[in-house]
BAMARLUM-177679 format. One record per residue: residue in one letter; y, x, z of N, C-alpha, C, CB in turn. Coordinates in steps of 0.02 Angstrom, whole numbers, plus 50000, padded with zeros to 5 digits. Each point is the difference from the previous one (the first is absolute). Glycine has a CB too. Example, Ala and Ser with C-alpha at 12.3 -4.5 7.8 and 13.67 -1.06 7.14 Angstrom:
<kolnus>
- A;49716;50660;50390;50059;49955;50000;50060;50045;50000;49941;49905;50062 $
- S;50112;50077;49902;50059;50042;50003;50055;49961;50037;49968;50059;49892 $
</kolnus>
This chain:
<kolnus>
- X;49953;50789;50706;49979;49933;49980;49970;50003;49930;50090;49947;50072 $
- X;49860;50015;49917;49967;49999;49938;50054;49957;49948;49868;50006;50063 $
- X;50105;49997;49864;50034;49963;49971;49970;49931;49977;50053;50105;49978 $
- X;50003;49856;49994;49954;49910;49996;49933;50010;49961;50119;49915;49983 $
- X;49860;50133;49985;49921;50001;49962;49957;49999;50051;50021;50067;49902 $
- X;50002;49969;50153;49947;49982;50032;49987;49954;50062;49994;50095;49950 $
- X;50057;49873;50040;50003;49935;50051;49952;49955;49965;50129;50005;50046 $
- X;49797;49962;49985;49954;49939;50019;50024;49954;49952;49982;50017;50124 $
- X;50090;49957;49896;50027;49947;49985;50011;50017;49907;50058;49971;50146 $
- X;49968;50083;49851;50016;50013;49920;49943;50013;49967;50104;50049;50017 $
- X;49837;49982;50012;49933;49988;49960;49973;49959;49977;49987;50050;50041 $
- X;50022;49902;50021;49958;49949;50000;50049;49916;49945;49933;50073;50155 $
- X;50126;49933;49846;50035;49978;49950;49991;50032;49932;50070;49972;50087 $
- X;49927;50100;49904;49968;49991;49946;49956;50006;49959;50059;49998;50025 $
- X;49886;49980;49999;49946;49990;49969;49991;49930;50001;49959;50105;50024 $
- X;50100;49842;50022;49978;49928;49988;50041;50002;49925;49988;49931;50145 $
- X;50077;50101;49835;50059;49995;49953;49945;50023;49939;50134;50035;50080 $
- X;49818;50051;49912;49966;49991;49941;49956;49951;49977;50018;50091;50015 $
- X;49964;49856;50064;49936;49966;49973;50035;49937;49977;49899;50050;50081 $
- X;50159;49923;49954;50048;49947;49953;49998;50013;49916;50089;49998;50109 $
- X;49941;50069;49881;50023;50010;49928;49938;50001;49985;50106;50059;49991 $
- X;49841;49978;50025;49937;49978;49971;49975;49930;49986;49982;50093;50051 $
- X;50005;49855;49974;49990;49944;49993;50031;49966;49968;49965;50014;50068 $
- X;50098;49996;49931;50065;49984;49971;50000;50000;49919;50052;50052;50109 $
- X;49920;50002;49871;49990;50011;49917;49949;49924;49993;50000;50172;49979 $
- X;49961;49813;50048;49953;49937;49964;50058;49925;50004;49850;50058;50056 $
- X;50184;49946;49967;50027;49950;50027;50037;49982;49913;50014;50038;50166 $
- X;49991;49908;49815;50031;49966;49917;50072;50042;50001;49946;49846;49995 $
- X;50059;50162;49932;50066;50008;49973;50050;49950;50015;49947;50053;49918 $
- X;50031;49902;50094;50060;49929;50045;50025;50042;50049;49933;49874;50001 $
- X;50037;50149;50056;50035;50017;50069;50007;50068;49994;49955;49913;50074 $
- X;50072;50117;49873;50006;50074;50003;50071;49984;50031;49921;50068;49891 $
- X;50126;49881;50093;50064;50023;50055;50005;49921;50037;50090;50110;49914 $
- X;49861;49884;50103;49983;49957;50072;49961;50050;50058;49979;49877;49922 $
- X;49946;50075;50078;49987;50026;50051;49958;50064;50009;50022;49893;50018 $
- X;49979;50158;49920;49998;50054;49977;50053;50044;50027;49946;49949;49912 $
- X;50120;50034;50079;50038;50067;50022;50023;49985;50063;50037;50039;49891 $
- X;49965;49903;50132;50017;49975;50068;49937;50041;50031;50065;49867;49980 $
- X;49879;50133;49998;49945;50030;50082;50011;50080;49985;49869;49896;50015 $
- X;50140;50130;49942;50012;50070;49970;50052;50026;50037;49967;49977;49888 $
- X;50101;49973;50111;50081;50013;50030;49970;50021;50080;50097;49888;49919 $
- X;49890;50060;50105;49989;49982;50068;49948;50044;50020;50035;49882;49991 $
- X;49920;50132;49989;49944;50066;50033;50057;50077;49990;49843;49934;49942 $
- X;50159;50055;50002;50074;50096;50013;50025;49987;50035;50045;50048;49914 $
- X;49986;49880;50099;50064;50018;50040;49981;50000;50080;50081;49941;49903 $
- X;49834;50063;50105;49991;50008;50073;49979;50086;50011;49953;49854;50017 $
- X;50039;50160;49915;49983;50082;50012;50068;50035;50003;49884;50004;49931 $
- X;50153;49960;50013;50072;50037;49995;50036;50000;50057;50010;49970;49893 $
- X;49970;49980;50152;50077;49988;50054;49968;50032;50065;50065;49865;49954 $
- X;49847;50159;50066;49972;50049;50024;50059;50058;49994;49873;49955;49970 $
- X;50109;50059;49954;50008;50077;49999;50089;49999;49996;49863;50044;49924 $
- X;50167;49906;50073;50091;50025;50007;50012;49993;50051;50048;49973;49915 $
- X;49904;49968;50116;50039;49994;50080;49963;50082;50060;49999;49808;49987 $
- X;49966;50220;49977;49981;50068;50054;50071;50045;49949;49810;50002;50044 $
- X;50220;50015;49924;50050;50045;49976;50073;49947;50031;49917;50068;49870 $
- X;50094;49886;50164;50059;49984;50025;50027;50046;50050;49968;49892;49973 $
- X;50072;50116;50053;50031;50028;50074;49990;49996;50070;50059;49987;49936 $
- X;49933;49948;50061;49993;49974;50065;49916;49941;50019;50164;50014;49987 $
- X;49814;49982;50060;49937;49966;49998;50009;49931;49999;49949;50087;50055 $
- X;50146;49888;49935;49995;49932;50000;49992;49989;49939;50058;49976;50089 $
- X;49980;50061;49866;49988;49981;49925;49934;50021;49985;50116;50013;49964 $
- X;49844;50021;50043;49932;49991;49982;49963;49948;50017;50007;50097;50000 $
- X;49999;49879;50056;49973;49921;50041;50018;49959;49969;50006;50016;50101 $
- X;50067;49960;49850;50032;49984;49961;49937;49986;49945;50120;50061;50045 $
- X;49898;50001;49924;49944;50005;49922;49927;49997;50013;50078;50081;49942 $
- X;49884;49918;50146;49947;49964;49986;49994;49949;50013;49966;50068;50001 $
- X;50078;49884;50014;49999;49940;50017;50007;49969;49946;50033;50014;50097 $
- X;50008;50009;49838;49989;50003;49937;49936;49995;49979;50088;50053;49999 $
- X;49875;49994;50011;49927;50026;49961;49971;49929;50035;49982;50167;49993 $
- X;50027;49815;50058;49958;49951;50045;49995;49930;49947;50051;50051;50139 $
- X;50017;49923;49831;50024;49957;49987;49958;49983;49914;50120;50031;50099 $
- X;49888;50036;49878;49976;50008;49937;49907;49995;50019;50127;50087;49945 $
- X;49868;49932;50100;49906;49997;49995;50006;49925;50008;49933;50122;50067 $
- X;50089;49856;49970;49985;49925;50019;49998;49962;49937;50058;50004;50113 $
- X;50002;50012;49828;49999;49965;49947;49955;50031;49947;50108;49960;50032 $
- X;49841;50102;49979;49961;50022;49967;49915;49931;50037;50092;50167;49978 $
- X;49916;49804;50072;49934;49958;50021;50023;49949;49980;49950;50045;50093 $
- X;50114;49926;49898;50018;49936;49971;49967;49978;49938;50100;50021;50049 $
- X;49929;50038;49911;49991;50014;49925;49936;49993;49966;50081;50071;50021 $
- X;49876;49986;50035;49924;49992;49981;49994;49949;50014;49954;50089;50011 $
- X;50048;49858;50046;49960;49936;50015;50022;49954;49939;49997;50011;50141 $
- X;50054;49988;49850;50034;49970;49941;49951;50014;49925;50131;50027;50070 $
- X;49860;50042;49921;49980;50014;49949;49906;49983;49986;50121;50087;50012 $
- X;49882;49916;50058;49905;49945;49998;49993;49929;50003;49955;50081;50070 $
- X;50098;49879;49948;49997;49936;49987;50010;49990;49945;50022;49975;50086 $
- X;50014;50057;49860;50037;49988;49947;49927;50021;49939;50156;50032;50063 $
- X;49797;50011;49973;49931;50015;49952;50009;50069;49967;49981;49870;49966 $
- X;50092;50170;50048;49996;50065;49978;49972;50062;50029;50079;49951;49963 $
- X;49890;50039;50104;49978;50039;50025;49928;49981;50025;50115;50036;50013 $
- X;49831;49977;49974;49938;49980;50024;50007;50000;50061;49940;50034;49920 $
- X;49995;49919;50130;50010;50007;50083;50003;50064;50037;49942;49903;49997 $
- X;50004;50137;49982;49979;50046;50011;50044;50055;49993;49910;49945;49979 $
- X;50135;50057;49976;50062;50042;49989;50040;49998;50053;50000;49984;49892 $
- X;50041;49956;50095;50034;49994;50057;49991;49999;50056;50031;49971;49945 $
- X;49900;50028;50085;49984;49996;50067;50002;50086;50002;49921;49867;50018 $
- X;50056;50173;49963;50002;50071;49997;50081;50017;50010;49886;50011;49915 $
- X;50160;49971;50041;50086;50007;49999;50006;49985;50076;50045;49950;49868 $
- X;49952;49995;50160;50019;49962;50070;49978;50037;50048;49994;49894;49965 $
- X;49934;50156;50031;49979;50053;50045;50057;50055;50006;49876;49977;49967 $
- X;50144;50032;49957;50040;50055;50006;50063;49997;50023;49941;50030;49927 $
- X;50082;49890;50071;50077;49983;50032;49974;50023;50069;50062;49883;49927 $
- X;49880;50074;50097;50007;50037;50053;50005;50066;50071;49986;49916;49925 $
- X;49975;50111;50015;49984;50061;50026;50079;50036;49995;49856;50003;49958 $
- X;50195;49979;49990;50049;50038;49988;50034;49961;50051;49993;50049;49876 $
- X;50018;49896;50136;50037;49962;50048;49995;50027;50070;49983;49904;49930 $
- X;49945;50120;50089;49991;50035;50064;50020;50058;49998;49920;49946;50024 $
- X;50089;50105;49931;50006;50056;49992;50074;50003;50004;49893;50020;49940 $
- X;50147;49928;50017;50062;50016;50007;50044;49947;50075;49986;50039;49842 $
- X;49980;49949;50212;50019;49966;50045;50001;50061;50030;49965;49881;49993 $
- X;49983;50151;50021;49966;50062;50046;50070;50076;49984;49819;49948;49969 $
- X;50213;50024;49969;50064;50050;49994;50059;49982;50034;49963;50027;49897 $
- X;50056;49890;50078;50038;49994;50040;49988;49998;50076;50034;49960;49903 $
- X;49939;50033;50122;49989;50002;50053;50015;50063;50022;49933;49916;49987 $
- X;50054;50156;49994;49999;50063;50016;50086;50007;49993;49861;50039;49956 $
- X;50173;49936;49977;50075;50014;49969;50044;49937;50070;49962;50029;49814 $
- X;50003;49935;50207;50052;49969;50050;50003;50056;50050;49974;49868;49986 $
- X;49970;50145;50052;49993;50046;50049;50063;50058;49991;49860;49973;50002 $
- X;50104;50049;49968;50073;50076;49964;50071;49966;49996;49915;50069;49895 $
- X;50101;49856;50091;50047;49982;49984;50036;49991;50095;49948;49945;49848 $
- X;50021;50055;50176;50008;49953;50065;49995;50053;50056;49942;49880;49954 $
- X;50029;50184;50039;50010;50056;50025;50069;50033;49969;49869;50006;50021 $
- X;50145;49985;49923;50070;50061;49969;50049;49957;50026;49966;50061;49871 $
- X;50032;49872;50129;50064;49946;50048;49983;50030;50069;50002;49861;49934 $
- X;49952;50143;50085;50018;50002;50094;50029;50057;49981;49902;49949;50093 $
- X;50092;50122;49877;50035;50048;49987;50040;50012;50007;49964;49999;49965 $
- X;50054;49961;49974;50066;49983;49987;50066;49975;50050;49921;49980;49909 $
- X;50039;50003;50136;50055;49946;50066;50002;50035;50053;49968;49883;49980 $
- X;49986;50171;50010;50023;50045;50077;50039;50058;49977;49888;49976;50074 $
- X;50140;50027;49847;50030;50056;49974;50088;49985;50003;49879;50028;49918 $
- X;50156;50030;50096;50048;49985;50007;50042;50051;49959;49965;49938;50103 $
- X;50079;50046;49830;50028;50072;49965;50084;50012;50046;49931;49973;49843 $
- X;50079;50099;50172;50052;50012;50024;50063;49994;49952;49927;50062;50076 $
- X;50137;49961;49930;50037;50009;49942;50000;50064;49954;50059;49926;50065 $
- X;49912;50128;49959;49986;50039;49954;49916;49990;49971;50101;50077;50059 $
- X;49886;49866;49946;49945;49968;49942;49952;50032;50044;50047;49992;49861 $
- X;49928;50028;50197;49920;50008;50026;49969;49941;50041;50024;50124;50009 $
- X;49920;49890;49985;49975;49946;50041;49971;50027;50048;49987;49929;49923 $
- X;50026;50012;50128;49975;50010;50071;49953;49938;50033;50113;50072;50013 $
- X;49836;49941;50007;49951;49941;50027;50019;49967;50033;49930;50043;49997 $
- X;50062;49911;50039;50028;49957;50069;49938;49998;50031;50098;49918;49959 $
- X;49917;50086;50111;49929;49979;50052;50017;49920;49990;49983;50112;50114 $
- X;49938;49871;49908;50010;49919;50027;49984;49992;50062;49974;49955;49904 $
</kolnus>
């Protein structure tokens, strides 16, 4: 298995996360701990919870931490729309950002989607396995 760098979904998060912090520097010394570190927080924490939820154990807790990442992009399109009504972000900016929610939004659906699969194959697995008392396992027919 590859590692989260090169998962779609973690690319493509972050380059929406450098182009936040990028934009982010013009934004007033007022919202350096408004809506400055709130879109900053919320874009890492869709790359960060990528890359912890592929080092978990099991594929539920990774489904877990991208459902996470899911939650945090969503409040990364809030933020921007927020941050163009409000006049801190030109149209044109933010319409570029909202491409990139989405492109990362598809990218990171297209994972989970793959991490349920694996999740939902290691359960059927799991249910036709049977451990003896000296701890082996044995399959079951169905």
């Amino acid at each position: 298995m590859s590692t989260f760098e090169d998962l779609r979904a973690f690319q493509r998060a972050m380059d929406l996360t450098a182009d936040i912090y990028n934009v982010t520097q013009a934004f007033p010394r007022t919202e350096l701990y408004g809506l400055t570190s709130q879109l900053r927080r919320a874009s890492s924490s869709v790359v960060s919870n990528i890359a912890e939820g592929q080092g978990q154990l099991t594929y539920g807790e990774w489904r877990n931490h991208l459902g996470r990442a899911r939650g945090s992009l969503y409040e990364v399109q809030a933020q921007v729309l927020l941050s163009a009504k409000l006049g801190l972000l030109p149209q044109s900016i933010a319409t570029h950002l909202q491409k990139q929610v989405q492109v990362a939004a598809s990218e990171l659906a297209g994972l989970i989607r793959w991490v349920r699969k694996r999740e939902a194959r290691a359960k059927a697995i799991r249910g036709n396995t049977v451990r003896t008392t000296d701890n082996r396992q044995l399959t079951t027919s169905q």
